[in-house]
C-alpha angles and dihedrals in degrees: 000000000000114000107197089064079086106042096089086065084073093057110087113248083023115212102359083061096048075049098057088041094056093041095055109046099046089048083053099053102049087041080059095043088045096043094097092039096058095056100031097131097060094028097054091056082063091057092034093247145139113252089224083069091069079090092078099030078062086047096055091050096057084036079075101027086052093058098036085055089064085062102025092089089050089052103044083052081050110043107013130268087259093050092050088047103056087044082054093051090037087056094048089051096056087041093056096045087054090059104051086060088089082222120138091220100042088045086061091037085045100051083041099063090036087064089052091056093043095053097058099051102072101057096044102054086048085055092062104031094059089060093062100031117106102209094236086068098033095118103042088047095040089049088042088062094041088055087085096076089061086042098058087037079063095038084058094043103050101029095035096060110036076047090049093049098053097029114025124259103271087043081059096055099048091057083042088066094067093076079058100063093046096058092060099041082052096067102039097093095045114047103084080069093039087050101044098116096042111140104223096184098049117131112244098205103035089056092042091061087046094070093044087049093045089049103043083046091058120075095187089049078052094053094044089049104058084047079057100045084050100048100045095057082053103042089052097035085057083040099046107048105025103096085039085051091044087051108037100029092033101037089230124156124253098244088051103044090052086047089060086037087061091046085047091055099032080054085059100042085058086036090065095047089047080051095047100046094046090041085061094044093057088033079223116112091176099061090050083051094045088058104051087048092065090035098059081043100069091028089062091048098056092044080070089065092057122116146145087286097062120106110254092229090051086050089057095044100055089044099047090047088050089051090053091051103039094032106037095059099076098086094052091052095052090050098055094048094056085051092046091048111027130222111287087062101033103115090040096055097038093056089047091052085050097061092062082048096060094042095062089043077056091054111029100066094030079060099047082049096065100032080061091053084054103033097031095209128095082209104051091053099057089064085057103060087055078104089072090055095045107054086038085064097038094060093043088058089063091048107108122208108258127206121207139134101294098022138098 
């Protein structure tokens, strides 16, 4: 029997605290990733930039959060999950406030040490979630806690740019640190109880190759890795340039169009719980999948016939529709990896999945950078990247369902 089902007991409040504490921190983190990107249009005239070149500013962040996710499940065995979590806040702290320097080199120092912190969140919080999650309601709960990326995407949309209006940009980011520093004295009291079953003497290299060994042995782990590596460069590069394409291609105004970028992501917040009921109901996570694939497909497709002309509402629709689809599958997919692990290597595996993931976060907006110098429409490119979409969901149609102990 696996006794750590039963440390959070000795946490005061239990479950709903290890909750909070999940919630929070990963809202904050990808507030913090998504900060820049939210107010592109006014912070690129400060680094003499074109907005259009906060792609690659994204891509450098999950360079680094890529290669700290092969390590993040060792550390969370060595140090503790809550441990691993305020590191992760303190690094997106230092990183924020790098960036609000306006300087060309912080803003590189600052995204580096953002994709540090990033790339520690998700494995930790798997980590603890897998602990209090019965497996009848593994993807619901898993997708509930994954609702917090869309959550801080619509933090920084709604408080960046109001900030943004009345104090200045890097003004904004600097208050903005103070949600921050709640999170981590948040966790202080309670992370001898969160901790307790931390593994000081675990070897950080030799676990680490474990997770790479266990992915590249499992077909199915493969097959669910490439998906992630596609959607993800879908899911940023939406993520990334829609304010900048609102604003530049639709002639909206910034307060506006990060107004429709916070529907968008409150859409997909709601979108990942939707996915993760219906994915319980029919105990199969890859035909939910399956069906957001050739939805953000089409979705992608029809964002390339968008122009002035459009109807606003039709321009929300069709975006709010996209988020649900390339936002809302994350839960799912983190679901599916712990049952297809298990729990002993949960936070392993899953920090060796989320390397492909980042990766495809690295490439997917880099990518859209470059198609836009060529194509010269935000539009148009996003009929371009169809291509991510549509390889994810052809190598989840070859995934076959898999039955093992711990597994549907």
């Amino acid at each position: 029997m696996d006794n750590t089902r039963n440390k959070p007991s000795a946490i005061p409040g239990g479950h709903v605290v290890i909750f909070v504490i999940i919630m929070f921190v990963q809202a904050l983190a990808t507030f913090a990733v998504l900060a820049l990107a939210t107010v592109a249009p006014v912070a690129a005239l400060s680094f003499h930039l074109g907005a259009q070149y906060v792609g690659y500013q994204v891509s450098l962040i999950y360079v680094i959060a890529a290669i700290v996710s092969l390590l993040s499940g060792t550390l969370v065995q060595r140090w503790g999950a809550a441990l691993v979590s305020q590191f992760a806040m303190v690094l997106c702290l230092l990183g924020l406030c790098g960036l609000a320097a306006g300087h060309i080199g912080l803003l590189i120092l600052g995204s580096l040490v953002l994709g540090a912190g990033y790339g520690l969140t998700n494995p930790a919080a798997s980590h603890l979630l897998i602990k209090i999650t019965p497996i009848r309601h593994r993807n619901l709960l898993f997708s509930v806690k994954q609702t917090a990326v869309p959550l801080g995407g619509v933090i920084a949309g709604l408080l960046l740019p109001g900030l943004t209006s009345f104090l200045g940009w890097q003004q904004a980011f600097l208050v903005s640190c103070l949600l921050i520093i709640a999170s981590i004295l948040f966790i202080v009291p309670l992370r001898a109880g969160l901790d307790a079953d931390r593994k000081p003497g675990n070897p950080i290299t030799r676990s680490m190759m474990h997770g790479i060994r266990i992915v590249l042995s499992d077909s199915a782990l493969l097959r669910i890795s490439v998906m992630a590596f596609c959607y993800s460069a879908t899911q940023l590069t939406l993520m990334t340039f829609a304010v900048t394409m609102l604003v530049e291609d639709l002639a909206q105004q910034l307060v506006i169009a990060g107004s429709i970028a916070s529907l968008m992501q409150g859409v997909g917040a709601a979108g990942r719980i939707i996915w993760g009921v219906a994915a319980d109901r029919l105990r199969s996570g890859r035909r939910i999948l399956v069906l957001i694939g050739c939805l953000s497909i089409l979705s992608s497709l029809l964002t390339a016939l968008v122009d002035a002309h459009w109807p606003l509402w039709g321009v929300v629709l069709l975006l709010v529709v996209f988020g649900m689809c390339t936002i809302g599958w994350n839960g799912v997919f983190l679901a599916e990896v712990a049952r297809l692990s298990g729990r002993e290597n949960v936070s392993s595996v899953t920090g060796t999945v989320l390397f492909f993931t980042f990766s495809g976060v690295v490439l997917g907006p880099t990518m859209f950078a470059m198609l836009y110098h060529v194509v010269g429409s935000y539009t148009h490119t996003f009929g371009l990247i169809s291509i991510f979409p549509v390889v994810g969901t052809l190598s989840l149609l070859r995934l076959k369902r898999v039955s093992c102990k711990g597994r549907y």
